[in-house]
PDB file of N, CA, C and O in Angstrom:
ATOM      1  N   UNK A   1      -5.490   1.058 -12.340  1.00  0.00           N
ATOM      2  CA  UNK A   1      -4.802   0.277 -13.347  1.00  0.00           C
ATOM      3  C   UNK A   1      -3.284   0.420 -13.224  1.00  0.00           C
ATOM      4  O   UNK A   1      -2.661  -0.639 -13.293  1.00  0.00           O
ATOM      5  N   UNK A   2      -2.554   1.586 -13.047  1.00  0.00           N
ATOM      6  CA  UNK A   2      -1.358   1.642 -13.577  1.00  0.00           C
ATOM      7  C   UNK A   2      -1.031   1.109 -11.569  1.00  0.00           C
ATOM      8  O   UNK A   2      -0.347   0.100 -11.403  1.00  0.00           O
ATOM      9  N   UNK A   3      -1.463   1.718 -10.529  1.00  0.00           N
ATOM     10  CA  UNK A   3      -0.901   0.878  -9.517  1.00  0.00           C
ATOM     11  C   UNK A   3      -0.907  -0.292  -9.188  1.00  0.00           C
ATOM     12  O   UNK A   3      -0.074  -0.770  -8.418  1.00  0.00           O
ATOM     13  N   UNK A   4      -2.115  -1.119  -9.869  1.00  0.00           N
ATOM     14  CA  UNK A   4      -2.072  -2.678 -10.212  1.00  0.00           C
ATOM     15  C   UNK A   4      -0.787  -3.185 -10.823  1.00  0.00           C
ATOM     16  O   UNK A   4      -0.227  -4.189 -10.383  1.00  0.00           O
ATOM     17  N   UNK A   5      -0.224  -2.324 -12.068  1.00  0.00           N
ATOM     18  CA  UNK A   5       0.860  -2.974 -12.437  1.00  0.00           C
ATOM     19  C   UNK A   5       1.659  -2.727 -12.032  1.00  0.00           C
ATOM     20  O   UNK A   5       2.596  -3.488 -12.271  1.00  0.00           O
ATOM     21  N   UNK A   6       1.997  -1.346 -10.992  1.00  0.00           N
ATOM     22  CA  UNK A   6       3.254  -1.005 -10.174  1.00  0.00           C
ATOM     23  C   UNK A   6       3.307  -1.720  -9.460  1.00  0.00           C
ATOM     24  O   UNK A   6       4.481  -2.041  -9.280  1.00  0.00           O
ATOM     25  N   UNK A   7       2.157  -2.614  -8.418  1.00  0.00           N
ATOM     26  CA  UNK A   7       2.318  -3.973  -7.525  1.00  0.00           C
ATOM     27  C   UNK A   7       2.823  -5.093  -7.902  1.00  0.00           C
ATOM     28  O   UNK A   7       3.431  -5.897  -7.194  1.00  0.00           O
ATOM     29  N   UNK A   8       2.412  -5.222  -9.819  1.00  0.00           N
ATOM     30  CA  UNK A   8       3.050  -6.103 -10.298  1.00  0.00           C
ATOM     31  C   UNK A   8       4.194  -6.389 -10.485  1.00  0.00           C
ATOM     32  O   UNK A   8       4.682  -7.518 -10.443  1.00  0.00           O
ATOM     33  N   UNK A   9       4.915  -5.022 -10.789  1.00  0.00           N
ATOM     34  CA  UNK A   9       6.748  -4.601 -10.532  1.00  0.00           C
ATOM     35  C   UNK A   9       7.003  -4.656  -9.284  1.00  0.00           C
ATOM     36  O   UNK A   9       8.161  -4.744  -8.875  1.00  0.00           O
ATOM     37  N   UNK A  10       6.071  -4.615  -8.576  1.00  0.00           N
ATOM     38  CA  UNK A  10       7.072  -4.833  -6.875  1.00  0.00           C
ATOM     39  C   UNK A  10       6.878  -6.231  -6.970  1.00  0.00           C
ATOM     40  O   UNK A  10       7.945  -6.841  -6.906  1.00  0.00           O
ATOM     41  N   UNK A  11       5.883  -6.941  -7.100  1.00  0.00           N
ATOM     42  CA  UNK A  11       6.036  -8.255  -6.657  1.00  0.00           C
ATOM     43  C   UNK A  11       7.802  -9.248  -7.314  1.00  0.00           C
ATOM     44  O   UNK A  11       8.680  -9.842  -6.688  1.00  0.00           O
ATOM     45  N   UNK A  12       7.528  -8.875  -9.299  1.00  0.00           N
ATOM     46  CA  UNK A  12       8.264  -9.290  -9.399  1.00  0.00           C
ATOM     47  C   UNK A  12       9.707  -9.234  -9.224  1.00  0.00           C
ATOM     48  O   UNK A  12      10.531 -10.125  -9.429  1.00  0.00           O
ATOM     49  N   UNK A  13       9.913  -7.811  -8.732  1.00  0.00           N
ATOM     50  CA  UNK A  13      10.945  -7.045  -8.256  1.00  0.00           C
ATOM     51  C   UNK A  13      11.952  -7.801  -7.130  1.00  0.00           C
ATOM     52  O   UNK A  13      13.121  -8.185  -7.108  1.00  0.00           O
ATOM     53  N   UNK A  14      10.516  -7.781  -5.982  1.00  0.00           N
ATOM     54  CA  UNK A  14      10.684  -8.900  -4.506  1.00  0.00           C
ATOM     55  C   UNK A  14      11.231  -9.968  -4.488  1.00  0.00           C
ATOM     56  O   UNK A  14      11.766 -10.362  -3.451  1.00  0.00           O
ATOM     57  N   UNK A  15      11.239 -10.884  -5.905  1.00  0.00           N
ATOM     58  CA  UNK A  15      11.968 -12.318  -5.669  1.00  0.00           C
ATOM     59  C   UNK A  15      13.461 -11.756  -5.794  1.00  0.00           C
ATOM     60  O   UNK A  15      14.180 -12.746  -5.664  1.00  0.00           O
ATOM     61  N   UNK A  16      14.253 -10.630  -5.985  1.00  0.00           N
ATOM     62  CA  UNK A  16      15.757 -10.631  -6.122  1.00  0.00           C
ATOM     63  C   UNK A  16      16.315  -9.505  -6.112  1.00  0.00           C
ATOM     64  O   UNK A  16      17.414  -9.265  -6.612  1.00  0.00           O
ATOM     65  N   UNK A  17      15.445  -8.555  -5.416  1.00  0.00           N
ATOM     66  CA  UNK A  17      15.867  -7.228  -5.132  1.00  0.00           C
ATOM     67  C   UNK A  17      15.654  -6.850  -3.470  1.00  0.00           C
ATOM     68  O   UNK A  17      14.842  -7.480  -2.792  1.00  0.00           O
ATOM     69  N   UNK A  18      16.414  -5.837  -2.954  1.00  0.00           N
ATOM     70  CA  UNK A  18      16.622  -5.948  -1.809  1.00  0.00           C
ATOM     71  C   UNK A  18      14.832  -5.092  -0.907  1.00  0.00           C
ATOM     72  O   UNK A  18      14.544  -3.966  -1.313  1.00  0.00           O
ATOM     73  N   UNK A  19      14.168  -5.547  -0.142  1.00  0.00           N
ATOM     74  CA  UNK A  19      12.978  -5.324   0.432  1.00  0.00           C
ATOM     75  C   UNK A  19      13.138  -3.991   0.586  1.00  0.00           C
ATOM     76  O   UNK A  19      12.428  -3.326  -0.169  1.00  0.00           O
ATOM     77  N   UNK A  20      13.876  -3.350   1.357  1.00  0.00           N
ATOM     78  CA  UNK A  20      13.336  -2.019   1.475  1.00  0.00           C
ATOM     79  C   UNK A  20      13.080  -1.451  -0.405  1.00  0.00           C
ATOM     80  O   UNK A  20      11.910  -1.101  -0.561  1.00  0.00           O
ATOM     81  N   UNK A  21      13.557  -1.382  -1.139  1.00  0.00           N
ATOM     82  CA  UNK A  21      13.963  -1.077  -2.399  1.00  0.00           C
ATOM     83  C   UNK A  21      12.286  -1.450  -2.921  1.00  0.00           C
ATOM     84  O   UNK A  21      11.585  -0.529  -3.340  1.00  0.00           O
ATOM     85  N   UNK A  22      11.819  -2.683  -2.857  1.00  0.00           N
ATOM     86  CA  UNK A  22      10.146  -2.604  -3.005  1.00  0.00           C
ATOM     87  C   UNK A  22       9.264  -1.524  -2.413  1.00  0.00           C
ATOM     88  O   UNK A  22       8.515  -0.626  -2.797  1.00  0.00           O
ATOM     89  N   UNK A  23       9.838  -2.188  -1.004  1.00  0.00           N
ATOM     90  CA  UNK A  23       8.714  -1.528   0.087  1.00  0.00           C
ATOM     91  C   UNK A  23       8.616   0.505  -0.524  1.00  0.00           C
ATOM     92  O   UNK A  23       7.643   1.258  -0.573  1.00  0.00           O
ATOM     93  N   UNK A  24      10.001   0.728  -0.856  1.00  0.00           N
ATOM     94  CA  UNK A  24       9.725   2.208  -1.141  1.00  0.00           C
ATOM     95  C   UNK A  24       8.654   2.447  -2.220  1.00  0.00           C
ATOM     96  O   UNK A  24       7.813   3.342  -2.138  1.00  0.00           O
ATOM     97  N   UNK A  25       8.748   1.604  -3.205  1.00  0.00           N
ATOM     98  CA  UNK A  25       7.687   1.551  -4.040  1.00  0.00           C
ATOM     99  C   UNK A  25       6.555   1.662  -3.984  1.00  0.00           C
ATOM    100  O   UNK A  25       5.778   2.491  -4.459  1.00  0.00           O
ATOM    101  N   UNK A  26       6.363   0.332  -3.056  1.00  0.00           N
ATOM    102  CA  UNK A  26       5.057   0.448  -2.771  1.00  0.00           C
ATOM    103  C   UNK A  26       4.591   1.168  -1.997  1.00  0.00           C
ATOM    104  O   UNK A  26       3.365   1.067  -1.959  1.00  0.00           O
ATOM    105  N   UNK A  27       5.061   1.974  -1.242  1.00  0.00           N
ATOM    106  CA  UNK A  27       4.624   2.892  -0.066  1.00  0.00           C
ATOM    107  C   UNK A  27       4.310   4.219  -0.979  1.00  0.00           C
ATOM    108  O   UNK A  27       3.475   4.980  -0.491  1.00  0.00           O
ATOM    109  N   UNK A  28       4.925   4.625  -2.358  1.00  0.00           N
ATOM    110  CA  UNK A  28       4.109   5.409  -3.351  1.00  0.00           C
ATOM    111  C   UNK A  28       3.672   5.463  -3.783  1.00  0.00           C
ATOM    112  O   UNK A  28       3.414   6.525  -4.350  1.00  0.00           O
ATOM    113  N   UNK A  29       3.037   4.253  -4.023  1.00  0.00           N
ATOM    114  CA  UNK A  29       1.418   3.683  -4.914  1.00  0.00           C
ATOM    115  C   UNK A  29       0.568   3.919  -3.575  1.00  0.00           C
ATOM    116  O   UNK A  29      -0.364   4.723  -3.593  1.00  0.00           O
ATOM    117  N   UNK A  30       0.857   3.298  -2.561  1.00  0.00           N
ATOM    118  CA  UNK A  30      -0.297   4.154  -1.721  1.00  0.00           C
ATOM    119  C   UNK A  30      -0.458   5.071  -0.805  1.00  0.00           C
ATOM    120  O   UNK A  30      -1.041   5.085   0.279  1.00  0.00           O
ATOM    121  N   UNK A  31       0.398   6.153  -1.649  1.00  0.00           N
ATOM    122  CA  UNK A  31       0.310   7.555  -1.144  1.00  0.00           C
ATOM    123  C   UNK A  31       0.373   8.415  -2.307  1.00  0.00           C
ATOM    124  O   UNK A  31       1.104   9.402  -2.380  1.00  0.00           O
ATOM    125  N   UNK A  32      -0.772   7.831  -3.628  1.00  0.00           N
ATOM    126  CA  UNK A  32      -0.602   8.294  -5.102  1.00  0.00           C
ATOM    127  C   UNK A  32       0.282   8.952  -5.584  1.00  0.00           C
ATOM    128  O   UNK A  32      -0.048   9.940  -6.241  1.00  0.00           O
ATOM    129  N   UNK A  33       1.716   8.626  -5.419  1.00  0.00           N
ATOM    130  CA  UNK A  33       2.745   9.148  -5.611  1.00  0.00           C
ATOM    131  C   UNK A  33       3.725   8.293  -6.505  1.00  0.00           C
ATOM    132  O   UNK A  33       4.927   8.167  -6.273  1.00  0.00           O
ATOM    133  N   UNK A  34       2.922   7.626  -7.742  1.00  0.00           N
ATOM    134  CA  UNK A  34       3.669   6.824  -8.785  1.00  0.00           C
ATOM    135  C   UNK A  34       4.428   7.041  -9.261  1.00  0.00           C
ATOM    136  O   UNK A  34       5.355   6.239  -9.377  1.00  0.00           O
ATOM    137  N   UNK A  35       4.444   8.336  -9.834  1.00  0.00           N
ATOM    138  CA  UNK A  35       5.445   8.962 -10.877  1.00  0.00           C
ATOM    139  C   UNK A  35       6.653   9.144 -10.108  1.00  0.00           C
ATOM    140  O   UNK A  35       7.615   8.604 -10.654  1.00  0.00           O
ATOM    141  N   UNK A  36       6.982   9.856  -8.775  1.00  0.00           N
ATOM    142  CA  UNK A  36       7.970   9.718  -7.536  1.00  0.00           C
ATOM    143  C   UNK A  36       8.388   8.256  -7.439  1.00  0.00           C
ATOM    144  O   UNK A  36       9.562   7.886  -7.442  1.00  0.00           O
ATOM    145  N   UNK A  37       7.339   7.467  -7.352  1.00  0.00           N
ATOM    146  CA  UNK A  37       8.031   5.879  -6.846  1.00  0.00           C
ATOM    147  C   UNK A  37       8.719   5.270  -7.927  1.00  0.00           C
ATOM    148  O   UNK A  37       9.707   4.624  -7.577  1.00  0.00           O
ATOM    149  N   UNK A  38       8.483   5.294  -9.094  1.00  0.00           N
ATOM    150  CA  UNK A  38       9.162   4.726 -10.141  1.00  0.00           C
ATOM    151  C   UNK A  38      10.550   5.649 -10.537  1.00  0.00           C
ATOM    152  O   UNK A  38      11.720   5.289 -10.412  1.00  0.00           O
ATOM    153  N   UNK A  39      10.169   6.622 -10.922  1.00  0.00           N
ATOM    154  CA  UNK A  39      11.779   7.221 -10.907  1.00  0.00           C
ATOM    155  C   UNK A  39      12.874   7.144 -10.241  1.00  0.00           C
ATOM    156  O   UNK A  39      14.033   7.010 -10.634  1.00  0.00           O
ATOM    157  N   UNK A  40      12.077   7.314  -8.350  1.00  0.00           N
ATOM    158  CA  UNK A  40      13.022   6.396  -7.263  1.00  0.00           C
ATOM    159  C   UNK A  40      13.163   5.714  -7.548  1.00  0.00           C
ATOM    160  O   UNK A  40      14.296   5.748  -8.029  1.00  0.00           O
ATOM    161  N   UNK A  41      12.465   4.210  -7.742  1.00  0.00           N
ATOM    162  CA  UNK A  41      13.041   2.655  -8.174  1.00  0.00           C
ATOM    163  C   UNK A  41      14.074   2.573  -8.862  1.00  0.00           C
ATOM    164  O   UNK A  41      15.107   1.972  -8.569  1.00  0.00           O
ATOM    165  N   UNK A  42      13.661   3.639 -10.542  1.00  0.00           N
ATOM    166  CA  UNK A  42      14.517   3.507 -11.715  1.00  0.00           C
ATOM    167  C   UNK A  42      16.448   3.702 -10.713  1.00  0.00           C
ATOM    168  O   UNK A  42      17.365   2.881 -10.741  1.00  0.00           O
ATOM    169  N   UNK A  43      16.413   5.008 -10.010  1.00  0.00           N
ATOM    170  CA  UNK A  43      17.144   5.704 -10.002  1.00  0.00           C
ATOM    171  C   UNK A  43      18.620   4.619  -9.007  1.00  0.00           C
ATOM    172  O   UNK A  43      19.752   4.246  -9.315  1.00  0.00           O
ATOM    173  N   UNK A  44      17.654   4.469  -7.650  1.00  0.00           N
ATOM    174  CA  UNK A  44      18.088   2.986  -6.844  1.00  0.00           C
ATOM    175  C   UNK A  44      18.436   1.856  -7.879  1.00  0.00           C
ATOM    176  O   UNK A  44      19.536   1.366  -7.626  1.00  0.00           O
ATOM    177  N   UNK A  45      17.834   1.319  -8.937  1.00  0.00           N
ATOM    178  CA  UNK A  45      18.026   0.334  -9.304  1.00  0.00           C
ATOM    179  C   UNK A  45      19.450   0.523 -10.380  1.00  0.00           C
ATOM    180  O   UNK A  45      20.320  -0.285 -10.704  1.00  0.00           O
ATOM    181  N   UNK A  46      19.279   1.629 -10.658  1.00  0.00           N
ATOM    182  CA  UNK A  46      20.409   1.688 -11.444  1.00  0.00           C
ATOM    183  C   UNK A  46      21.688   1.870 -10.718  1.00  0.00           C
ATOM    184  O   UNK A  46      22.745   1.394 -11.131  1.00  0.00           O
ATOM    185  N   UNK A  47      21.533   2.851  -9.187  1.00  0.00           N
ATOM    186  CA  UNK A  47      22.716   3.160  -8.687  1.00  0.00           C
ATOM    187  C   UNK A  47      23.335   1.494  -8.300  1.00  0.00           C
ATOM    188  O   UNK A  47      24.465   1.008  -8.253  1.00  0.00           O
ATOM    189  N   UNK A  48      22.433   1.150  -8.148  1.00  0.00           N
ATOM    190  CA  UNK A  48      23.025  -0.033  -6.831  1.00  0.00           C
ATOM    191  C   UNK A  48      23.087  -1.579  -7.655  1.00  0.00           C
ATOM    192  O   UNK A  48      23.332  -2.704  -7.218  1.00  0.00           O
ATOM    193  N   UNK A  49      22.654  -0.951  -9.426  1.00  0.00           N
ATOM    194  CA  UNK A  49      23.383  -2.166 -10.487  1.00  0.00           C
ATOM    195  C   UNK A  49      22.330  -3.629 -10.336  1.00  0.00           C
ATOM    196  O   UNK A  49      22.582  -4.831 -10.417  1.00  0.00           O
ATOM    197  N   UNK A  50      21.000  -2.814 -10.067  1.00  0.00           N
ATOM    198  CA  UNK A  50      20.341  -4.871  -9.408  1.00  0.00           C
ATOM    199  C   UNK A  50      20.175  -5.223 -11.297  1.00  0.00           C
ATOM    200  O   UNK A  50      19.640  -4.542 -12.173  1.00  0.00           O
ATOM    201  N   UNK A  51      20.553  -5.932 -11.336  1.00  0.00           N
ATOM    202  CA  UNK A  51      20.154  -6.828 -12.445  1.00  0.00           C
ATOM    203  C   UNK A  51      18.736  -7.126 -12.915  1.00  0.00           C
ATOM    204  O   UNK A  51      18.190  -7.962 -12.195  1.00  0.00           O
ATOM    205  N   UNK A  52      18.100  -6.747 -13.766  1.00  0.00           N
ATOM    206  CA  UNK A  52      16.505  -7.231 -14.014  1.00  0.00           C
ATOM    207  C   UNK A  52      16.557  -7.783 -15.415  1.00  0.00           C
ATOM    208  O   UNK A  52      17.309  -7.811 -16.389  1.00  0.00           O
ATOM    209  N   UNK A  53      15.265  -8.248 -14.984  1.00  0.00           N
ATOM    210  CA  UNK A  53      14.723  -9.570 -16.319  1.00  0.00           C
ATOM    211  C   UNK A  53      14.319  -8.411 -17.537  1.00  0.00           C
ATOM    212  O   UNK A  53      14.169  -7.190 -17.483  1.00  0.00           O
ATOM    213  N   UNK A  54      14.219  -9.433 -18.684  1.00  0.00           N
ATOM    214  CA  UNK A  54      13.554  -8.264 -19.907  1.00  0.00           C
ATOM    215  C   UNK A  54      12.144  -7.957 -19.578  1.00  0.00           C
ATOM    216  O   UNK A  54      11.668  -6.830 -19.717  1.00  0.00           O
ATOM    217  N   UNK A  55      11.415  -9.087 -19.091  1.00  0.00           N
ATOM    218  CA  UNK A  55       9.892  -8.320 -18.526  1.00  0.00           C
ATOM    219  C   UNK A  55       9.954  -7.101 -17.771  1.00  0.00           C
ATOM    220  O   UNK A  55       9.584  -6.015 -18.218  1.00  0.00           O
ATOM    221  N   UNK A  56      10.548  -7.338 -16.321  1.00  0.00           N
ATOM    222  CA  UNK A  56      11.082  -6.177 -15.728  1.00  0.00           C
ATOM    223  C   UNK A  56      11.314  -4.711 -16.346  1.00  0.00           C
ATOM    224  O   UNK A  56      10.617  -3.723 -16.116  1.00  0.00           O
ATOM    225  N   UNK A  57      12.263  -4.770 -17.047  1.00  0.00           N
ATOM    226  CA  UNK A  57      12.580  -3.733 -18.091  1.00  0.00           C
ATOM    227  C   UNK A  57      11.613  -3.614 -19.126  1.00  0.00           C
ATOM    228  O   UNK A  57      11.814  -2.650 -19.865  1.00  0.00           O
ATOM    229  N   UNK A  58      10.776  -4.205 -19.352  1.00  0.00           N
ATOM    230  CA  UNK A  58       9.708  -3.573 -20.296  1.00  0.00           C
ATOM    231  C   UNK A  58       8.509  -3.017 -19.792  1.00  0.00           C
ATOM    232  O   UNK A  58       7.837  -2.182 -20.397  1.00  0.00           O
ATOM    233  N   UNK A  59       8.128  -3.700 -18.173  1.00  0.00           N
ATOM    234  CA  UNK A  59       7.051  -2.951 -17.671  1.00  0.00           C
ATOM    235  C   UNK A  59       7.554  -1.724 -17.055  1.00  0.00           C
ATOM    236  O   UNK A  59       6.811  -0.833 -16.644  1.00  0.00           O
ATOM    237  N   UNK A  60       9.025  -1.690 -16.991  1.00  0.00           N
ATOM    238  CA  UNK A  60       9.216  -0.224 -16.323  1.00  0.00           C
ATOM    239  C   UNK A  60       9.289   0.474 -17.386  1.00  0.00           C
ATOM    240  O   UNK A  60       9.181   1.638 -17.000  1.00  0.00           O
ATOM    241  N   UNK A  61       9.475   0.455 -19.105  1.00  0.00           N
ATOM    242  CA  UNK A  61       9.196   1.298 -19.763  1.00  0.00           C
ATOM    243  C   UNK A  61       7.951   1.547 -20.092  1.00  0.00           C
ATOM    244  O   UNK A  61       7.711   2.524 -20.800  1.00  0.00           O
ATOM    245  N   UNK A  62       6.786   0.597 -19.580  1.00  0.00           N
ATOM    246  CA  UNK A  62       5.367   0.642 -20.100  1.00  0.00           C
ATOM    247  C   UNK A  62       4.842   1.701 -19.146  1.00  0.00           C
ATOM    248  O   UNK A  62       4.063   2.563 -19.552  1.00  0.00           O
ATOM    249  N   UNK A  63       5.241   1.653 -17.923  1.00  0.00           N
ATOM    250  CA  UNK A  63       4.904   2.422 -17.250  1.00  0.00           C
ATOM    251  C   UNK A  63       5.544   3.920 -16.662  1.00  0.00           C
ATOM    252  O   UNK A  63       5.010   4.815 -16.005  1.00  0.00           O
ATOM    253  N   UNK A  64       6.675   3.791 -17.107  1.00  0.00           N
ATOM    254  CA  UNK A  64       7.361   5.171 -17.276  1.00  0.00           C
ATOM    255  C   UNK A  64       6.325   6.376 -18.435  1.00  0.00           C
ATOM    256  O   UNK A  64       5.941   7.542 -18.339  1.00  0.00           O
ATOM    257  N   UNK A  65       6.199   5.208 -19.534  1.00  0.00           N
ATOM    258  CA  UNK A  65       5.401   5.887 -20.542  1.00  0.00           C
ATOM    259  C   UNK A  65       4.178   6.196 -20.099  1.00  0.00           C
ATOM    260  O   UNK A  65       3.735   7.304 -20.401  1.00  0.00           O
ATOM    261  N   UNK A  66       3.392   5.308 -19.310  1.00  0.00           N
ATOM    262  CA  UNK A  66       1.602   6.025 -18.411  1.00  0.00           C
ATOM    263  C   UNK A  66       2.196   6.672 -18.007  1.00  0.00           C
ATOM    264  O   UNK A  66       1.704   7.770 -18.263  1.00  0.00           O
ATOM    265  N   UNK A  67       3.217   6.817 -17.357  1.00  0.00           N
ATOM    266  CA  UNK A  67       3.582   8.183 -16.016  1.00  0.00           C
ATOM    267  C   UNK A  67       3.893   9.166 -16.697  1.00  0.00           C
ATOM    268  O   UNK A  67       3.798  10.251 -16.124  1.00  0.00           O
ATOM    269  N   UNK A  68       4.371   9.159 -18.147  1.00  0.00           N
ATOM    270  CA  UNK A  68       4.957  10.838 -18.503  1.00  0.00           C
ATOM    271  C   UNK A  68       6.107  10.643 -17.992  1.00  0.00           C
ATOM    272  O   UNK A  68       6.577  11.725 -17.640  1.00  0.00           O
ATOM    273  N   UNK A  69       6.944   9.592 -17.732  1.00  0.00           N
ATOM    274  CA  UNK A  69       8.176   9.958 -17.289  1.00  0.00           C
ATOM    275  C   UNK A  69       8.991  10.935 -18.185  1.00  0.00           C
ATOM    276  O   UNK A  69       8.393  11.847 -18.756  1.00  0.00           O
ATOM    277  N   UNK A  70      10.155  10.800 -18.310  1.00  0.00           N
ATOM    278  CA  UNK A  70      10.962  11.121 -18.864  1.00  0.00           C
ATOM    279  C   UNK A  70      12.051   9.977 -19.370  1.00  0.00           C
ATOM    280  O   UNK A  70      12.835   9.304 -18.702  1.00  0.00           O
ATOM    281  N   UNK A  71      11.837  10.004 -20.637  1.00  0.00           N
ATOM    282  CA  UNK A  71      12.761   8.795 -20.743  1.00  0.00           C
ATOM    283  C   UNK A  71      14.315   8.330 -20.638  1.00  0.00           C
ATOM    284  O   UNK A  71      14.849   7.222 -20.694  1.00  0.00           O
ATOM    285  N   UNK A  72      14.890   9.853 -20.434  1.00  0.00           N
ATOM    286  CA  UNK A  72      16.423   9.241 -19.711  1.00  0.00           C
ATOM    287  C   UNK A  72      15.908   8.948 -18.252  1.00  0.00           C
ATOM    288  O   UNK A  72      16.848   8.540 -17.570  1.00  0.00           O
ATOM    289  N   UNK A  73      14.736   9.018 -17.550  1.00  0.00           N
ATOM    290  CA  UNK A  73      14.857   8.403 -15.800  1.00  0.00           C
ATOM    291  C   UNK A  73      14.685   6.991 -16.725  1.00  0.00           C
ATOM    292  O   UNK A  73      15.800   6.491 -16.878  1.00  0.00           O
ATOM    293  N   UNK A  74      13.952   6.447 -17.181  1.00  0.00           N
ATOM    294  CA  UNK A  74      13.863   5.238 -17.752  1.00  0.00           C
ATOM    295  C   UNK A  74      15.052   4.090 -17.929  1.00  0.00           C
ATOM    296  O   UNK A  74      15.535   3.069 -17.438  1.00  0.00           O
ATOM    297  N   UNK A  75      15.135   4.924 -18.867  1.00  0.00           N
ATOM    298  CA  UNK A  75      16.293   4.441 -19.726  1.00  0.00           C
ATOM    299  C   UNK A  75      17.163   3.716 -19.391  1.00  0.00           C
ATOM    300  O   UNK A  75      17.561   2.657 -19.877  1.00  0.00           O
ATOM    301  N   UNK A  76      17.644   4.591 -18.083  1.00  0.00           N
ATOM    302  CA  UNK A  76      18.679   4.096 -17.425  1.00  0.00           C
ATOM    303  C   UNK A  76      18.903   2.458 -16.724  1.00  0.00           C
ATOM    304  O   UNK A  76      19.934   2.019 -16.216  1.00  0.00           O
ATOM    305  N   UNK A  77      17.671   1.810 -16.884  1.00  0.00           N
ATOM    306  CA  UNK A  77      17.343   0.468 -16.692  1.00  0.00           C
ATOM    307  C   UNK A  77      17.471  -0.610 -17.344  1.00  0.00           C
ATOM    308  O   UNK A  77      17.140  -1.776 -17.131  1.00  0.00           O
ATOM    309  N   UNK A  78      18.169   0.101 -18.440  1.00  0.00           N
ATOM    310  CA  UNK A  78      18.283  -0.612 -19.786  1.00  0.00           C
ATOM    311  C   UNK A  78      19.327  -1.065 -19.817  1.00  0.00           C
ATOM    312  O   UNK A  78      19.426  -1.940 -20.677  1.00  0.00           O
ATOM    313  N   UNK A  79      20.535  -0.808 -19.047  1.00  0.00           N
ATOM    314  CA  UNK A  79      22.036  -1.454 -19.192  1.00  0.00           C
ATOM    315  C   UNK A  79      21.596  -1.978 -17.966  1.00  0.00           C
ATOM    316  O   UNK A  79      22.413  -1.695 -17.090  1.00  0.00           O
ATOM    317  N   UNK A  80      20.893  -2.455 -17.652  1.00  0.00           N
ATOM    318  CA  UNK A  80      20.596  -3.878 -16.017  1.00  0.00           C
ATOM    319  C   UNK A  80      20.147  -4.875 -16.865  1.00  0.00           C
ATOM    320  O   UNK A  80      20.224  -5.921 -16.220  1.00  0.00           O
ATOM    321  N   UNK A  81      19.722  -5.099 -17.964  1.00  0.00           N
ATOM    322  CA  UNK A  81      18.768  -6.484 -18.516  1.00  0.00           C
ATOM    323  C   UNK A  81      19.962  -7.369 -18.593  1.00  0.00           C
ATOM    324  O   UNK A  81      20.951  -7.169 -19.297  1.00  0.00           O
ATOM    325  N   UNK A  82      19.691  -8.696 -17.530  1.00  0.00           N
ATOM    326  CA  UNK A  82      19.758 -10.365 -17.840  1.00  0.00           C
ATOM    327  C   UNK A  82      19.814 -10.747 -18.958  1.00  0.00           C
ATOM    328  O   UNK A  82      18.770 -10.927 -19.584  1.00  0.00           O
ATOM    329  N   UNK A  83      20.977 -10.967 -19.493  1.00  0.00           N
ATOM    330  CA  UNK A  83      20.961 -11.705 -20.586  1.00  0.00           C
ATOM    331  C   UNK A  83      20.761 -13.391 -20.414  1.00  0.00           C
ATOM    332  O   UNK A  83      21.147 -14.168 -19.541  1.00  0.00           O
ATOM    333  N   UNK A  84      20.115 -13.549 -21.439  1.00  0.00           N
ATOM    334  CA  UNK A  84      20.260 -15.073 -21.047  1.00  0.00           C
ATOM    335  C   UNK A  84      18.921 -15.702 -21.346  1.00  0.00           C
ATOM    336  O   UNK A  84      18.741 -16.901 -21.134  1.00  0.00           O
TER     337      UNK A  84
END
């Protein structure tokens, strides 16, 4: 379930974020290493400023929350939301 929807964040990720930046993702969903791949994502996505949709930003808090993240790795995704 929860790597179904981590595919779902890569897919939607893929229309405007740079490929390797997925591909890392997904290469930790199938090496059961979710909780690693999303914090990476969070961490990349924030350094490197990609802009995401409010869906975006809500499935990475839906799933930060299955993972036990920690919610400042989260969080930090929250000054990227698209206004508009």
């Amino acid at each position: 379930m929860i790597n179904d929807r981590l595919r779902e964040l890569a897919d939607m990720l893929a229309e405007h974020v740079p490929a390797p930046v997925v591909e890392d993702l997904l290469t930790y969903v199938r090496v059961d290493e979710a909780e690693i791949g999303l914090q990476s994502l969070c961490d990349v996505l924030s350094d490197e400023e990609e802009p995401l949709t409010p869906a975006e930003i809500e499935l990475i808090h839906e799933l930060g929350e299955a993972l036990g993240l920690s919610a400042n790795r989260i969080e930090q995704v929250d000054e990227l939301r698209i206004e508009g």
